[in-house]
N, C-alpha and C positions, 0 to 999 in steps of 0.2 A: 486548396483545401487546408484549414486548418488543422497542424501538428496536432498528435494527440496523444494520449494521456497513457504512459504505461506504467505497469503494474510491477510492485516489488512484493511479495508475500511473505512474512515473518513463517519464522520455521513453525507455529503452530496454528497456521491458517486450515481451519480442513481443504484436501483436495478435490472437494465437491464443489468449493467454492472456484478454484482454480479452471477446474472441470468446466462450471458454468460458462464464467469467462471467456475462454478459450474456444468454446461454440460457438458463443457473439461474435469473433473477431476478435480480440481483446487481446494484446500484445501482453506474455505474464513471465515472469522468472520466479519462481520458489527459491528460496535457500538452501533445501537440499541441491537442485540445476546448479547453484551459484558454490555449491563445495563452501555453505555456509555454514552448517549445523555444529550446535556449539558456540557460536560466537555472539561474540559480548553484544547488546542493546546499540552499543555506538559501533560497530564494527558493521552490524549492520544497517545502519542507517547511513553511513560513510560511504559503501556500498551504494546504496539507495540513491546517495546524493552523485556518486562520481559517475552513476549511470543515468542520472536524469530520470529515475523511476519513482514513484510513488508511492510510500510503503503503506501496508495495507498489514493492521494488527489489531490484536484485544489481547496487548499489552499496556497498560496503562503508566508506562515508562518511558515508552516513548512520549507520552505526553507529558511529562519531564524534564525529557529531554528539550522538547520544542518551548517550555515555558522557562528554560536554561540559555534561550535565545540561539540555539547550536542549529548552524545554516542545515536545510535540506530541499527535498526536490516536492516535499508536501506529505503530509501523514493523515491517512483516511483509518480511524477508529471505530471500531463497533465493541461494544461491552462483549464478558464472556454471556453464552448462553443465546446470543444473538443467533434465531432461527438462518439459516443455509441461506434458504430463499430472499429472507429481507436483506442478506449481506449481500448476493448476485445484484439484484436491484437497486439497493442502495447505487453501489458502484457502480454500475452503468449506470445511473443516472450521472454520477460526477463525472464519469467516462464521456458523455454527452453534452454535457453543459457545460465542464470547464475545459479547460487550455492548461498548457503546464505551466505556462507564466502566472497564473492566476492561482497555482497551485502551489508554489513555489513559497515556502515558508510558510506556510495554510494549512490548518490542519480540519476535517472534518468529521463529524461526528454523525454517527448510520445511527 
């Protein structure tokens, strides 16, 4: 079975979206879990990166930071205002169809 994709969550990801996740199966770490809260855009993405996770924000910094050329393990974006539900599925779907090699310095857009 192919490796699969886990989840980094920016400290202002709502917990519904987590919530969802986490019923699918979906392997997920918050920032609060990670004794993140507080820290800087690249502190969290460093994070992100030294655990092989995926970070998942509607920060639009991070996409920034990715166009800065700064290594990570893959940044999945949704704008603010983005309904719950279209973020849970977005994300399974990437959760689905990619791999984290494929992910790996990639960023996608919900």
């Amino acid at each position: 079975m192919a490796e699969r994709i886990r989840y980094y969550m920016d400290e202002h990801v709502p917990t519904a979206v987590t919530r969802g996740l986490r019923r699918r199966g979906v392997n997920v770490l918050t920032s609060p879990e990670a004794d993140m809260l507080r820290a800087t855009d690249q502190e969290h993405l460093r994070l992100a990166t030294d655990q092989a996770r995926v970070i998942f924000t509607q920060d639009d910094d991070f996409l920034r930071l990715d166009a800065q050329r700064r290594e990570h393990a893959g940044i999945v974006y949704a704008p603010q205002q983005t309904p719950i539900g279209h973020m849970v599925r977005g994300l399974m779907l990437v959760y689905e169809v990619l791999t984290p090699d494929e992910m790996r310095n990639h960023v996608e857009y919900l």
